[in-house]
TORSE-93754 format. One record per residue (C-alpha): residue number from 1; x, y, z; residue in one letter. Coordinates in pm, 1 decimal, padded with zeros to 6 digits. Layout:
BEGIN
<pt k="NUM" X="X" Y="Y" Z="Z" r="A"/>
...
% end
This chain:
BEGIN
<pt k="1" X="01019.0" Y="-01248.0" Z="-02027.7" r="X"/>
<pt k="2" X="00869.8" Y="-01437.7" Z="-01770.1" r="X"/>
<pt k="3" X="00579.6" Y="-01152.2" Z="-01545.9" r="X"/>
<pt k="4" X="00600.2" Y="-01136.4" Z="-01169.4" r="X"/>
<pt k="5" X="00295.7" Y="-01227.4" Z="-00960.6" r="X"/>
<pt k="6" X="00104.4" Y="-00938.8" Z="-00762.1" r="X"/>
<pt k="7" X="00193.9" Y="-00983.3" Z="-00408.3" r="X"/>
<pt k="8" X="-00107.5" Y="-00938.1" Z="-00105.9" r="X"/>
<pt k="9" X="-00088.8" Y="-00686.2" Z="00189.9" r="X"/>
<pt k="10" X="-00368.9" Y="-00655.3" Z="00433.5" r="X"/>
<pt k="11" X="-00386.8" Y="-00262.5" Z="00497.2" r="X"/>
<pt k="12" X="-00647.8" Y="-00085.2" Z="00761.5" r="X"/>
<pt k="13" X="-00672.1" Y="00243.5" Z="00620.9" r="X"/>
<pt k="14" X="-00611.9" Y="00533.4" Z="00816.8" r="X"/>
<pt k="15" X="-00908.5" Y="00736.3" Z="00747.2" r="X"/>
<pt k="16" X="-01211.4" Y="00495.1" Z="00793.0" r="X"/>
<pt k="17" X="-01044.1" Y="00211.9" Z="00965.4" r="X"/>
<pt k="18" X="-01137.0" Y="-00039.4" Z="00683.1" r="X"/>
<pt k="19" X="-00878.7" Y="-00324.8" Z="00632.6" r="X"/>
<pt k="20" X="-00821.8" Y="-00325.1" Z="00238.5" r="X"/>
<pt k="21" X="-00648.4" Y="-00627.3" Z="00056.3" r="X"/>
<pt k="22" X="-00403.5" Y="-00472.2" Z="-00166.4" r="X"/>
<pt k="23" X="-00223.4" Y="-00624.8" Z="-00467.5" r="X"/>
<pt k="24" X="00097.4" Y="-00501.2" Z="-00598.2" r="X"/>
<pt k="25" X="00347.1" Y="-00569.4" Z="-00859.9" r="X"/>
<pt k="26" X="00624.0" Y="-00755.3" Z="-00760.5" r="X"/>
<pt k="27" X="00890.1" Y="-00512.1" Z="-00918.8" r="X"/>
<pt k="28" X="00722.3" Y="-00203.3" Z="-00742.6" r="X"/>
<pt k="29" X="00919.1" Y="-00017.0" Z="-00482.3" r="X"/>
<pt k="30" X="00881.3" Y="00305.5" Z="-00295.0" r="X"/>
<pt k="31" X="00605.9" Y="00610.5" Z="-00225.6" r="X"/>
<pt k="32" X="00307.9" Y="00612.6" Z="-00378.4" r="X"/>
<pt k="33" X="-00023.4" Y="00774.4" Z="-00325.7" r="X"/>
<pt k="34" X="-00336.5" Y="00544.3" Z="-00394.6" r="X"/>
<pt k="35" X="-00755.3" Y="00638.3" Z="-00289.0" r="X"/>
<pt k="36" X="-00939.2" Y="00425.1" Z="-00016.3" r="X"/>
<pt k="37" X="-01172.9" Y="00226.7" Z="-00213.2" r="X"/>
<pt k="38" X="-01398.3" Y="00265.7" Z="00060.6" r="X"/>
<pt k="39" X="-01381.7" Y="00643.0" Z="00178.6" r="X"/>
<pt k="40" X="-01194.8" Y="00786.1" Z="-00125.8" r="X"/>
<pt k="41" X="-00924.0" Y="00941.6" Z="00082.7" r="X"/>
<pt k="42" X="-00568.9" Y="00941.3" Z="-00032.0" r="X"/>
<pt k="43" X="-00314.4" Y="00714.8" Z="00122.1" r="X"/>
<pt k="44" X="00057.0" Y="00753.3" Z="00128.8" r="X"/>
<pt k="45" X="00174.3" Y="00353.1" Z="00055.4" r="X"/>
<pt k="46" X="00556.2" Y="00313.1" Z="00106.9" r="X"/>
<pt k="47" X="00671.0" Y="-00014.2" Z="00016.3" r="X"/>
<pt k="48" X="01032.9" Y="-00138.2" Z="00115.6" r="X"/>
<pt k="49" X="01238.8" Y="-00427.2" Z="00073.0" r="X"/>
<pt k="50" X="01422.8" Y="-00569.6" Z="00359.3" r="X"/>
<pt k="51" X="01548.1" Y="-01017.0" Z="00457.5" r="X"/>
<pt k="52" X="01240.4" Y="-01052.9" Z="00593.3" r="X"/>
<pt k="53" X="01056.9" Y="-00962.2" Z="00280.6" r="X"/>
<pt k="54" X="00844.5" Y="-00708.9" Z="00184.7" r="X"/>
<pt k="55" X="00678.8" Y="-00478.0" Z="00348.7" r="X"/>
<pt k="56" X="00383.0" Y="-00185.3" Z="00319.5" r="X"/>
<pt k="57" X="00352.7" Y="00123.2" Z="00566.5" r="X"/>
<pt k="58" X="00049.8" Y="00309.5" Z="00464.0" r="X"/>
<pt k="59" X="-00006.0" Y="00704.8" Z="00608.8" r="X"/>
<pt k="60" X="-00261.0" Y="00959.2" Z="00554.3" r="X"/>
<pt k="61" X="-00122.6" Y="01137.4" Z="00209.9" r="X"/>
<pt k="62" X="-00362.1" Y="01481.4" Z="00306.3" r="X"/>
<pt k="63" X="-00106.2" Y="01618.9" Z="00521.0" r="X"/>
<pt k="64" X="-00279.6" Y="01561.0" Z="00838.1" r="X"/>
<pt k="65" X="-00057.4" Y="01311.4" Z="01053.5" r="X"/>
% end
């Protein structure tokens, strides 16, 4: 079975205003929560599919917004 590459998404994170390069499976789809590497603070990545390709929102996951 032949392993997808990582795909790249520049992300500016909503905490510290850092753009972050972020490399994710192929295959994965949906919510997840992943840290800052800079600040530490927990993100809320959604990652969709659509014909343009796809595509990462990325929200504060404290409950703040």
């Amino acid at each position: 079975m032949k392993e997808e590459p990582a795909e790249e998404f520049e992300v500016v994170c909503p905490y510290c205003g850092e753009e972050i390069e972020l490399h994710l499976d192929a295959d994965l789809a949906g919510a997840l929560v992943q840290d800052c590497e800079v600040c530490c603070n927990p993100w809320l990545l959604r990652i969709s599919q659509d014909e343009d390709g796809r595509r990462v929102d990325i929200a504060r996951a404290d409950g703040s917004d």
